[in-house]
C-alpha positions in Angstrom: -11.1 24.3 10.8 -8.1 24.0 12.5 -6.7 22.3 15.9 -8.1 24.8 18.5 -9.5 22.0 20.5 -6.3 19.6 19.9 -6.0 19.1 23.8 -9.8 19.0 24.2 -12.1 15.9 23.8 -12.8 16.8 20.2 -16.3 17.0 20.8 -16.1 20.5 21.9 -19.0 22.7 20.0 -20.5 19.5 18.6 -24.1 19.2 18.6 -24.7 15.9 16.5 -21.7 13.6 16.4 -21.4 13.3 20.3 -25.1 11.5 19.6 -23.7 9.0 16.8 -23.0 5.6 18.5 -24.3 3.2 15.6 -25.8 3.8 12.0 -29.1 3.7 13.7 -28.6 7.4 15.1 -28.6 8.5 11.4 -31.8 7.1 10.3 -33.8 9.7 13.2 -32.0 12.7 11.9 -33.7 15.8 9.1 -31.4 15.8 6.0 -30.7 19.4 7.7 -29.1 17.6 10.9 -27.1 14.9 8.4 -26.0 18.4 6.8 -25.0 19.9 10.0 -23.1 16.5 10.7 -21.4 16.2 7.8 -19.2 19.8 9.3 -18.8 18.6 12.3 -17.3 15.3 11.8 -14.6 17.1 8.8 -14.1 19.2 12.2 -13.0 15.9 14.0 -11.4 14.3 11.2 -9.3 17.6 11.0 -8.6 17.6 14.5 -7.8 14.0 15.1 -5.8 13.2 12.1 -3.3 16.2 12.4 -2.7 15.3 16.0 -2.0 11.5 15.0 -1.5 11.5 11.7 -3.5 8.9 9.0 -4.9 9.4 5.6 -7.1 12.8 5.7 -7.7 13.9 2.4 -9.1 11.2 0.9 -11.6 10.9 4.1 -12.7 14.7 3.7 -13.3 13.7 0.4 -15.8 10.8 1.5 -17.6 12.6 3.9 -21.2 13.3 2.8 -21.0 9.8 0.9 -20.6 8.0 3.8 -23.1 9.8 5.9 -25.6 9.3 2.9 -24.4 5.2 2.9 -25.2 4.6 6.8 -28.1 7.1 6.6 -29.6 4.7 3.6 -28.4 1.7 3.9 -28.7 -1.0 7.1 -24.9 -2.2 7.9 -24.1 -4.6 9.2 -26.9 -6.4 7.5 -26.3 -4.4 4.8 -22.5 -5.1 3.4 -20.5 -1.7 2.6 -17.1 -3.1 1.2 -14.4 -0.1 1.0 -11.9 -0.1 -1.8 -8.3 0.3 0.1 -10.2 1.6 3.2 -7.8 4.8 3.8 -10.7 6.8 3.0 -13.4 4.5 5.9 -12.5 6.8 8.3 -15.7 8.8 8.8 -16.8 5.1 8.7 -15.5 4.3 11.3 -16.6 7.0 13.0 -20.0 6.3 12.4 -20.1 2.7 13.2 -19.1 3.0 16.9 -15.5 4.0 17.0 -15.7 7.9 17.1 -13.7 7.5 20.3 -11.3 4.6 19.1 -10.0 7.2 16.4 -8.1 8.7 18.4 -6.0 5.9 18.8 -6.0 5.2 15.0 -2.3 3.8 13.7 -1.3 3.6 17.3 0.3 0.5 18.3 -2.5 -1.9 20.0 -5.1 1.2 18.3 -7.4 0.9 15.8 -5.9 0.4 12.4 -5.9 2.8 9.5 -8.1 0.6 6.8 -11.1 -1.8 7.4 -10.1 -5.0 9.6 -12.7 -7.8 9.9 -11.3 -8.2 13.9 -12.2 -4.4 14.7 -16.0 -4.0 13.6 -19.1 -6.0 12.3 -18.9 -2.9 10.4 -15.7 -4.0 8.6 -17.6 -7.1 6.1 -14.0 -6.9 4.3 -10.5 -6.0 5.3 -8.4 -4.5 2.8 -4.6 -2.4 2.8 -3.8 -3.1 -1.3 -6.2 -1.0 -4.2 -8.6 -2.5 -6.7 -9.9 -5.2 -4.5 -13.4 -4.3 -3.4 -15.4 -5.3 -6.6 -13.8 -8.9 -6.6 -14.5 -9.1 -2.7 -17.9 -7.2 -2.5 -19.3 -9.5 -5.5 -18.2 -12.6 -3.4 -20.4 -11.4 -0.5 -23.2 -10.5 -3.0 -22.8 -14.2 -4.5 -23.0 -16.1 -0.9 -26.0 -14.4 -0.2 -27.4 -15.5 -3.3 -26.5 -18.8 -2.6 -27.8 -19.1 0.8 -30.7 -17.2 0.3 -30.6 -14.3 2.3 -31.9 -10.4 1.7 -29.2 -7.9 2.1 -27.4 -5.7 0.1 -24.2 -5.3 -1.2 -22.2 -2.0 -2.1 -18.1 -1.7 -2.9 -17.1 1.3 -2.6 -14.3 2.3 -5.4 -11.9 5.4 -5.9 -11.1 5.9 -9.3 -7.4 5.5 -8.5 -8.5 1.6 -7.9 -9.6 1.5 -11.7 -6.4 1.4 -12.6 -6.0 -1.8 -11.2 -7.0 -5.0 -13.4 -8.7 -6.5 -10.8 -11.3 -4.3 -10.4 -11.9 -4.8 -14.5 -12.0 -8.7 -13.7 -14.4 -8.2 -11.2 -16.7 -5.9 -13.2 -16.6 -8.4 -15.6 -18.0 -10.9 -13.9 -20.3 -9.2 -11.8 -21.8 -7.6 -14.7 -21.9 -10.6 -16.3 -24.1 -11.8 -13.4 -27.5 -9.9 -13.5 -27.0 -10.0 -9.7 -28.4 -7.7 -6.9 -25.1 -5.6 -6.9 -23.7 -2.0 -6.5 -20.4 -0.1 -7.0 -20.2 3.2 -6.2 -17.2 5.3 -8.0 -16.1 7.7 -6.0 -14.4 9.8 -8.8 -12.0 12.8 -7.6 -9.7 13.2 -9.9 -11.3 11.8 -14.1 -11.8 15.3 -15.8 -15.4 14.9 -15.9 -16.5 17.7 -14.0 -18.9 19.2 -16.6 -21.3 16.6 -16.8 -21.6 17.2 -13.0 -25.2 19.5 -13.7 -28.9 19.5 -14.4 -28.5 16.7 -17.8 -26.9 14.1 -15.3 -29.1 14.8 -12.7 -32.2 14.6 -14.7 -30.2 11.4 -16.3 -29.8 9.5 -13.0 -32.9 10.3 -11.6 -34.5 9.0 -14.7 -32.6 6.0 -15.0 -33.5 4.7 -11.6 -36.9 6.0 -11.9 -39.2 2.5 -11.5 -41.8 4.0 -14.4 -39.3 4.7 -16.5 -38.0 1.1 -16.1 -41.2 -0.3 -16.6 -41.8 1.8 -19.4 -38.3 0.7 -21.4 -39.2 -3.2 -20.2 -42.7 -2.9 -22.0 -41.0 -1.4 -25.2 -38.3 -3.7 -25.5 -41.0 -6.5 -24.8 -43.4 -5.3 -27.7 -40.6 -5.2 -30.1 -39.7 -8.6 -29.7 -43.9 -9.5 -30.6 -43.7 -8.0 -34.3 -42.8 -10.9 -36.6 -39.5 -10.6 -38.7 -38.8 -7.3 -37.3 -38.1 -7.8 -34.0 -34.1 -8.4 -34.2 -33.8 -5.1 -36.5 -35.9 -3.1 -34.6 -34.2 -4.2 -31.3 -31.0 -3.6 -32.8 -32.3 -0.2 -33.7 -33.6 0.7 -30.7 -30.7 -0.3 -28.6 -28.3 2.0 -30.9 -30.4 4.6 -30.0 -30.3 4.0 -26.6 -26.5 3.9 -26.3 -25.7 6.6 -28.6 -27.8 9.2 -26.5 -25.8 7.8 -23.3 -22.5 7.9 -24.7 -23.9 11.5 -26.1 -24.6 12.4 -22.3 -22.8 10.7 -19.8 -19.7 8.5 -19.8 -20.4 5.6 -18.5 -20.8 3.4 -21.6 -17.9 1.1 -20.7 -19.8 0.4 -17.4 -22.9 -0.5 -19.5 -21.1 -2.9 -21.8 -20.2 -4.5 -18.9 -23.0 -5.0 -18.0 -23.9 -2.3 -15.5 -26.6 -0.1 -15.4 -24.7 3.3 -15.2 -26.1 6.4 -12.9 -24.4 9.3 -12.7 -22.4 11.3 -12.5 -23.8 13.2 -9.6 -22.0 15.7 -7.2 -20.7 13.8 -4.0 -20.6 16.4 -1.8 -24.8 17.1 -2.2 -26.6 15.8 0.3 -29.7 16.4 -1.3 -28.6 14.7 -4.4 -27.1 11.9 -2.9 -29.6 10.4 -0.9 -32.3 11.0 -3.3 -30.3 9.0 -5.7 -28.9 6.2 -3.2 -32.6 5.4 -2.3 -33.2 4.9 -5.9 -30.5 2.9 -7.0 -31.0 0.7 -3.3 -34.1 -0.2 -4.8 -32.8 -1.7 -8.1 -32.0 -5.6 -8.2 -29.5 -5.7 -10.9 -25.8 -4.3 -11.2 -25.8 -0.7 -10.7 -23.0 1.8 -11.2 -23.2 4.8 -9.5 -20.9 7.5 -10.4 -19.9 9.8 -7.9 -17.7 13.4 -8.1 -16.2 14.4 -5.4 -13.4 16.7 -4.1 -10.2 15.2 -1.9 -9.5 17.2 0.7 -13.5 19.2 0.7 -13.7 21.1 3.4 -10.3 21.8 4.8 -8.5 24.5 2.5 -5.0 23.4 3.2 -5.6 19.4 1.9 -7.6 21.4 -1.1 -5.0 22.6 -2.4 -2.3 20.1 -1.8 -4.2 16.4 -1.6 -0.9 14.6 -2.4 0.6 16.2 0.6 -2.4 16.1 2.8 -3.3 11.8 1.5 -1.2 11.3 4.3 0.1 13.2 7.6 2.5 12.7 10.3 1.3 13.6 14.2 2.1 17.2 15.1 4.9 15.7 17.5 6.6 14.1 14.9 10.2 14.7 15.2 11.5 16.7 12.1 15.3 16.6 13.0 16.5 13.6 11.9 14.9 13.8 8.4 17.4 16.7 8.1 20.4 15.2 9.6 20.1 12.4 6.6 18.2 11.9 3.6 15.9 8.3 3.6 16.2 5.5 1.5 14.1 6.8 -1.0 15.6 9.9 -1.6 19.0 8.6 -2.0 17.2 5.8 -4.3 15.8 8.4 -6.3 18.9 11.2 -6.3 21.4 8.2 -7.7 18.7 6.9 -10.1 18.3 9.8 -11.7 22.2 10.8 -11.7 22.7 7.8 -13.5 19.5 7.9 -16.1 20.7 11.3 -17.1 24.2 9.6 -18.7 22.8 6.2 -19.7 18.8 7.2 -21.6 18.2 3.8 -21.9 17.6 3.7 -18.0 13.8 4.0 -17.4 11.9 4.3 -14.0 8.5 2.8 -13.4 6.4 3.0 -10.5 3.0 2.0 -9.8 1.0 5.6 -9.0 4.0 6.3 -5.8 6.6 8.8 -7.3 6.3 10.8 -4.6 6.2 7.7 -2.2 8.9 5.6 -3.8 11.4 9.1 -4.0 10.8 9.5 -8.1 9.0 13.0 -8.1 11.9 14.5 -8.9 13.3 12.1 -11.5 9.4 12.3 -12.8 10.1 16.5 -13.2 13.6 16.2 -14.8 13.1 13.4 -17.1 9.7 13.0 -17.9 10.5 11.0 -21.2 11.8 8.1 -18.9 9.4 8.0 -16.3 6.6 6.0 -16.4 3.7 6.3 -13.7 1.4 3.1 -14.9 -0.8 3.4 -12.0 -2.3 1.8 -9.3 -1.3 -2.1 -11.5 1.8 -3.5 -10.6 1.7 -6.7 -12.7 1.2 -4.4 -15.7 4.4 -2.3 -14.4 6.3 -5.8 -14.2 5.0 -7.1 -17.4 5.3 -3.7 -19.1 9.1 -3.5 -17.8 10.0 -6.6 -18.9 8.8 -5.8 -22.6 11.3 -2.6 -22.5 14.0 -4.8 -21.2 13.0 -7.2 -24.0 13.9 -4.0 -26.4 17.3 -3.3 -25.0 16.2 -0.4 -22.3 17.1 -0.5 -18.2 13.9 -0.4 -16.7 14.1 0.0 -12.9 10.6 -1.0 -10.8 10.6 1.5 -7.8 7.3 -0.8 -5.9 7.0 -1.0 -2.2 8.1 -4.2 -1.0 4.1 -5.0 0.0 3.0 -4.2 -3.2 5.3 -6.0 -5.8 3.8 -8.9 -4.0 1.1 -8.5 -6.2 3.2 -9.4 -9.3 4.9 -12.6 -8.2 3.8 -14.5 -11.6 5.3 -11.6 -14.0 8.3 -11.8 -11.7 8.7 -14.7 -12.8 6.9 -15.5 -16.2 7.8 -12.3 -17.7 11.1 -10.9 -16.2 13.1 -13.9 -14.7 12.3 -17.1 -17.1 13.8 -14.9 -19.7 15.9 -13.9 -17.5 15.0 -9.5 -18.5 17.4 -7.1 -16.9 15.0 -5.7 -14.6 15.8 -3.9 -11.6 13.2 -4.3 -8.8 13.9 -1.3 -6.2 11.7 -2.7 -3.5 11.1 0.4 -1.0 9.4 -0.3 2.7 11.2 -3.6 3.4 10.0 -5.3 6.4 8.1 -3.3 9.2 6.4 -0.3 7.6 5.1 1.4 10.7 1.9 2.7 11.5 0.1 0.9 7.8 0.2 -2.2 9.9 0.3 -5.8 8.5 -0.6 -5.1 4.9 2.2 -2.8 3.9 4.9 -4.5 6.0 7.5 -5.8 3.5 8.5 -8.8 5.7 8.5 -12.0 2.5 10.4 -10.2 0.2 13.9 -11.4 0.6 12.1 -15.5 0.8 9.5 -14.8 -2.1 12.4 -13.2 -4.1 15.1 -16.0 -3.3 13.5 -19.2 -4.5 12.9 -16.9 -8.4 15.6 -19.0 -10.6 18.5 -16.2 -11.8 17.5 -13.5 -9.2 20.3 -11.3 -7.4 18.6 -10.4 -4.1 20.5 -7.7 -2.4 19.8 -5.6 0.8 22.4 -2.1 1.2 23.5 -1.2 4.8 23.3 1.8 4.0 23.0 5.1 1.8 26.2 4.8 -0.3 25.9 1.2 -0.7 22.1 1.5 -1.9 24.0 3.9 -4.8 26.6 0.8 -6.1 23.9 -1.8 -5.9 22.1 0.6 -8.0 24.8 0.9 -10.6 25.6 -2.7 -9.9 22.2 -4.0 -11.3 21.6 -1.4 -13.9 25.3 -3.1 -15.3 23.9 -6.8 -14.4 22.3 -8.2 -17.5 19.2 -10.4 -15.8 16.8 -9.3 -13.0 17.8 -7.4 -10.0 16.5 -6.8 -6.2 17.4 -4.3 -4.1 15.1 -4.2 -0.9 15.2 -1.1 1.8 13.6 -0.1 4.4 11.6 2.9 5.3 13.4 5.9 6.7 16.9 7.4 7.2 19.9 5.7 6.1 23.1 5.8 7.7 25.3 7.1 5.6 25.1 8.7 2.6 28.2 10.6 0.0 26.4 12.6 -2.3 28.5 12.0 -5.4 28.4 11.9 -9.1 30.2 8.2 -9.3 29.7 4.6 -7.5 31.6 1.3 -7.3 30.5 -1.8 -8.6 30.1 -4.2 -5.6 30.9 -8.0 -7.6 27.5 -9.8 -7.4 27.6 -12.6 -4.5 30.3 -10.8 -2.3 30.1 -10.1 1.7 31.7 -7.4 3.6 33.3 -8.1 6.8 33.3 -5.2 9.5 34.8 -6.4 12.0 37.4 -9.1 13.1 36.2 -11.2 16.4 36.9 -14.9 17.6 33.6 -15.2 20.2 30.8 -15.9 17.2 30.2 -14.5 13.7 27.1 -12.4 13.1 25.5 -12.2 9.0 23.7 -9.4 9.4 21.3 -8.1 6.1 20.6 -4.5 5.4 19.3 -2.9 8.2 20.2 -5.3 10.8 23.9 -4.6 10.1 23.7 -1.3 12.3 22.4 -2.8 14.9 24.6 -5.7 15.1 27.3 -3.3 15.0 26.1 -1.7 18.3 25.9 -5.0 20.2 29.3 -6.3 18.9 30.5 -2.4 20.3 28.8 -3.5 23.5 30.0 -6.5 24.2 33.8 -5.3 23.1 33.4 -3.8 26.3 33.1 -7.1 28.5 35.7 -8.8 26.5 33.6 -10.6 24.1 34.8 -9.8 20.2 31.8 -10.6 17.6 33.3 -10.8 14.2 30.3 -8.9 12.2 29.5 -9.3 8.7 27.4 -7.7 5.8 25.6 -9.9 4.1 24.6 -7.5 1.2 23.7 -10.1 -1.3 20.8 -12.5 -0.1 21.5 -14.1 -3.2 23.8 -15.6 -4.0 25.3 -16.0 -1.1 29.0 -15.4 -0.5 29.9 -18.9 -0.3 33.4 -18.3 -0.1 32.9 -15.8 3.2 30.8 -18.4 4.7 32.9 -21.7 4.6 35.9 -19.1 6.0 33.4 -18.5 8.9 31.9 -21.7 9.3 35.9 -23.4 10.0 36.5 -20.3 12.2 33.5 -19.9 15.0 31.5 -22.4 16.4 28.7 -20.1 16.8 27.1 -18.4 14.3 24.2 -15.7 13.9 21.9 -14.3 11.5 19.7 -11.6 11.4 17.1 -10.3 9.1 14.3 -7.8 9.2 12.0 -10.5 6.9 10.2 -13.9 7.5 12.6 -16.4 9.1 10.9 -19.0 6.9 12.6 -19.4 3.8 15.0 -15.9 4.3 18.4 -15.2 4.3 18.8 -17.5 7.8 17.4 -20.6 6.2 19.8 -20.1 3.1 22.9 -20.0 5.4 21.5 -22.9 7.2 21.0 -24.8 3.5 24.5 -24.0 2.4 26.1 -25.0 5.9 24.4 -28.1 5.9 26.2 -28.6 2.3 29.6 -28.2 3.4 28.9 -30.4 6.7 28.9 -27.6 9.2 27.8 -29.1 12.6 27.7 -26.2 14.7 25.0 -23.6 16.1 23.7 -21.1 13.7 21.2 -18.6 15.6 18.6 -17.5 13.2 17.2 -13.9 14.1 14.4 -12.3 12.3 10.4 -12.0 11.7 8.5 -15.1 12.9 5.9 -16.8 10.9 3.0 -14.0 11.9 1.2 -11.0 11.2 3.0 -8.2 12.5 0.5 -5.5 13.9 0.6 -1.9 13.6 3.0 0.8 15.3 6.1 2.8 15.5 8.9 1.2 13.5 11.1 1.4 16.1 8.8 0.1 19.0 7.9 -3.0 16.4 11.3 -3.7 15.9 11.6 -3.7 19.4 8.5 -6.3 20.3 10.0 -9.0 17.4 13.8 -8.7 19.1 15.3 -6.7 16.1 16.2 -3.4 18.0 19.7 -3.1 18.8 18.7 -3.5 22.8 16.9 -6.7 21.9 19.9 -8.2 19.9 22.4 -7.4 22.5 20.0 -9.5 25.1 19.6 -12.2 22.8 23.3 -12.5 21.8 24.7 -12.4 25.3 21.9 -15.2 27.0 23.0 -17.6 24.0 26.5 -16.9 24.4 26.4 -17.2 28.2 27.7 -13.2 28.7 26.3 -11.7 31.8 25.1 -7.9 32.4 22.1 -5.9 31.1 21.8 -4.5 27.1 23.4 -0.9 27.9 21.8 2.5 27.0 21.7 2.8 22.8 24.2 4.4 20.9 22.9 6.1 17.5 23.6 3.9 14.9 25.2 5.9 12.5 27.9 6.3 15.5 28.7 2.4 15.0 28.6 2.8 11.8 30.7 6.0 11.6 33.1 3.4 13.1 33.9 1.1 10.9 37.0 1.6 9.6 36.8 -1.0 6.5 36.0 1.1 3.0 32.4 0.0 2.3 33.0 0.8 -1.4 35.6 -2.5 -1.7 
């Protein structure tokens, strides 16, 4: 399979899938058309995906499952809840949007996980792990409560089982008797050898009705013979559990009150649907345990399904990744310079080492890296119990997903005020994941936490000192950055302390001020370049710490220029602009402050750079902004590369 028919309509040499519009097309097809299906849609998903990039191993993966679901099953009556949804793709290509793939992660396309606004399909939108039990049991329960037939399935990877909520909502659900299903799709527990003949003959007599009937009547009897029947129950259930824990593993599912099936081979056909219609029948939790393969199908995502989870297009650009390193590689390159000298520095990362920049760290130091899986208030909690013990833990989390743990941010870490260093990766707009990976609260959620330093670098170097800043800073740390290349970057062995509260001023002006945070300094560098060119002198500032702020800097401003801007790639609502605003209204400051940043809304899907663009944070869209406010006429001009204005700064950012 490879891209021969990249320029095509995709549908070249297909037989079947050009026929697929809804579900319904499934049901009229021989298990030797579904068969024949199954290779032509891993021929599309191949073909699209490489050409505009998405998650393609983990749909390979999910191929014949999903076919079997739609084929079995009757969505949308029927609710199919995906765990995550990076792996719905062939979903979505069976529920009407074969066409619409194309267009997947595009800005104004469809969107790379399940989205309630896209499909009838879609009974559950999801972007964060370990959320489909909770969510699918929910459904289940409202139709229980209004009476209505349909059934329920959440669809799990076993990545999402190392999230605590999925636990929580086994437990309940379990706990239920309910008409519920989960299906594990297992590719990566090292179960492989029960995958055979035993669990076959195992599922298929556990979901057998006469079998059921069978073990009902028994257990029934025993309870009829007078003083015996709690032994002889006891007995029998012993039995019963010792020859499944003997045979299969899915005692823990059991306890929970699950009845366990499995495991069976996901990527038979024959197997799976035979199974599905049995456990489709059942009206009581069922667990079905499926194997399968990431990456089945295509050799290349095979063999490397960390590298193949996600892709870039084939257009992407691959020169300026070599001009300079991103933010995560930098993160990662000083973090493990500096854990090599000092062994009480740890890294944690909730299952994104190669995400977060830590695969190397992860290689060299293995005895102080800790990979705690897909469960971030674990990694917050546990982190807080090694700073509790006099280590340097340091949480590498995407900005999106240490959302998860605002309570052991604060319970655990800050009201005992832990040095902890939360290295916050993907702040603000994420790109092409779309609204649920965007790291746009971070700098608000993180500011009103009693005792937290908030910082955001400008750049590569100054990533480094805040790192060796907070390691040194006894009480919890935040460093947020966005995705992609940094400026500037020294690769070096040492770094400068940068005092904890303290501004940087780039450059001198009299016509406003502009506090700019992190990545917005570059740009508002380019527009006070730009406007030096008419006349007008911005005085520009980097306001690396968020908090606290540099109050000292900002009275100096606020008695200097009447005008003053802020801009910050986060929520306007309780970020960096409505701190300065708080602080000026202290001191008496009656003047305008301009607040630039992310209004209070859902940011879609896209490039970064075009998004940045739409919500007035590109350089172009500052520049407009700045001159209509301050009443300078002419057009934003052509952009200059950022790392140009920030080669041009003449002030040592290491003071």
């Amino acid at each position: 399979m490879g891209s021969k028919h990249r320029n095509s309509t995709y549908n070249d040499n297909m037989n079947i899938l050009p026929t697929i519009s809804t579900p319904r097309d499934l049901k009229k097809l021989t298990l030797a058309e579904l068969k024949e299906l199954c290779a032509e849609i891993r021929t599309y998903l191949v073909e699209v995906v490489t050409d505009n990039g998405g998650h393609l191993a983990s749909s390979l993966g999910a191929v014949e499952l999903t076919v079997a679901l739609h084929y079995l099953y009757d969505a949308p009556t029927d609710k199919l809840v995906w765990d995550v949804g990076h792996q719905a793709y062939v979903h979505k290509i069976l529920t009407g949007r074969r066409e619409q793939l194309k267009t997947i992660r595009r800005f104004e396309g469809i969107s790379g996980f399940c989205k309630r606004a896209e499909s009838e399909y879609d009974p559950f939108g999801a972007g964060h792990a370990s959320t489909a039990i909770s969510s699918a049991f929910g459904l289940s329960a409202a139709r229980d409560l209004t009476g209505k037939e349909y059934k329920v399935v959440a669809i799990v990877g076993d990545g999402s089982l190392t999230g605590g909520l999925s636990y929580e909502g086994l437990n309940n659900a379990g706990a239920s008797k309910s008409d519920f299903t989960v299906i594990l799709n297992d590719n990566k527990m090292s179960i492989s050898p029960n995958v055979g003949a035993i669990s076959r003959y195992l599922a298929d007599m556990i979901t057998d009705p006469l079998y059921n009937r069978i073990k009902d009547d028994i257990w029934h009897s025993l309870g009829k013979i007078p003083r015996l029947t709690s032994p002889l129950r006891k007995l029998g259930r012993r039995i019963d559990e010792s020859l499944k824990s003997l045979l299969t593993p899915g005692m823990l599912f059991e306890d929970l009150g699950f009845k366990y099936v499995g495991p069976i081979d996901g990527h038979n056909l024959d197997d799976l649907t035979r199974i599905l219609g049995k456990t489709r029948q059942l009206k009581e939790p069922v667990l079905l345990h499926v194997i399968t393969q990431k990456g089945h199908g295509h050799t290349p995502a095979e063999e490397n399904p960390t590298k193949y989870h996600g892709v870039s297009p084939h257009s992407t650009p691959k020169a300026a990744s070599v001009l300079a390193p991103s933010y995560s590689d930098v993160f990662g390159q000083a973090l493990e310079r500096l854990a090599r000298r000092d062994k009480r520095i740890v890294a944690i990362t909730a299952a994104m080492a190669e995400g977060t920049g830590l695969a190397e760290f992860r290689d060299s130091l293995p005895k102080q890296f800790y990979d705690v899986g897909i469960a971030e208030g674990h990694a917050v909690t546990f982190a807080a119990g090694m700073a509790a013990e006099g280590q340097r833990p340091v949480c590498a989390i995407y900005s999106t997903f240490l959302q998860r743990a605002f309570d052991q941010i604060i319970h655990d870490v800050a009201l005992q005020n832990l040095p902890v260093v939360f290295c916050m990766d993907r702040a603000g707009i994420a790109g092409e994941d779309g609204p649920t990976h965007h790291g746009c609260l971070d700098l608000a959620y993180l500011s009103i936490v009693p005792g937290m330093v908030v910082a955001a670098p400008k750049d590569g170097d100054e990533l480094a000192n805040l790192l060796y800043t907070a390691l040194a800073h006894n009480g919890p740390f935040a460093i947020r950055f966005p995705k992609g290349t940094c400026h500037k970057w020294t690769d070096r062995e040492t770094y400068t302390p940068l005092p904890i509260g303290s501004w940087e001023r780039l450059r001198q002006g009299d016509a406003a001020a502009v506090l700019a945070v992190g990545s917005m300094v570059a740009p508002a560098l380019e527009t006070a370049a730009r406007l030096s060119d008419d006349g007008v002198m911005l005085e520009v500032i980097n306001a690396r710490y968020v908090k606290p702020l540099d109050c000292d800097m900002l009275a100096d401003v606020a008695q200097r220029h009447r005008r003053i801007f802020t801009i910050e790639e986060g929520c306007l609502t309780g970020g960096f602009g409505a701190a300065v605003l708080l602080q000026l209204n202290k001191v008496g400051y009656t003047s305008r402050v301009h607040c630039l940043g992310l209004d209070d809304c859902y940011i879609p899907h896209g490039p970064r750079s075009l998004l940045l663009d739409r919500v007035g944070l590109s350089a172009q869209r500052i520049e407009k902004t700045v001159r209509e406010i301050l009443g300078v006429p002419g057009k934003p001009k052509s952009h200059r590369a950022a790392v140009a204005a920030l080669a041009a700064v003449a002030h040592d950012s290491n003071q």
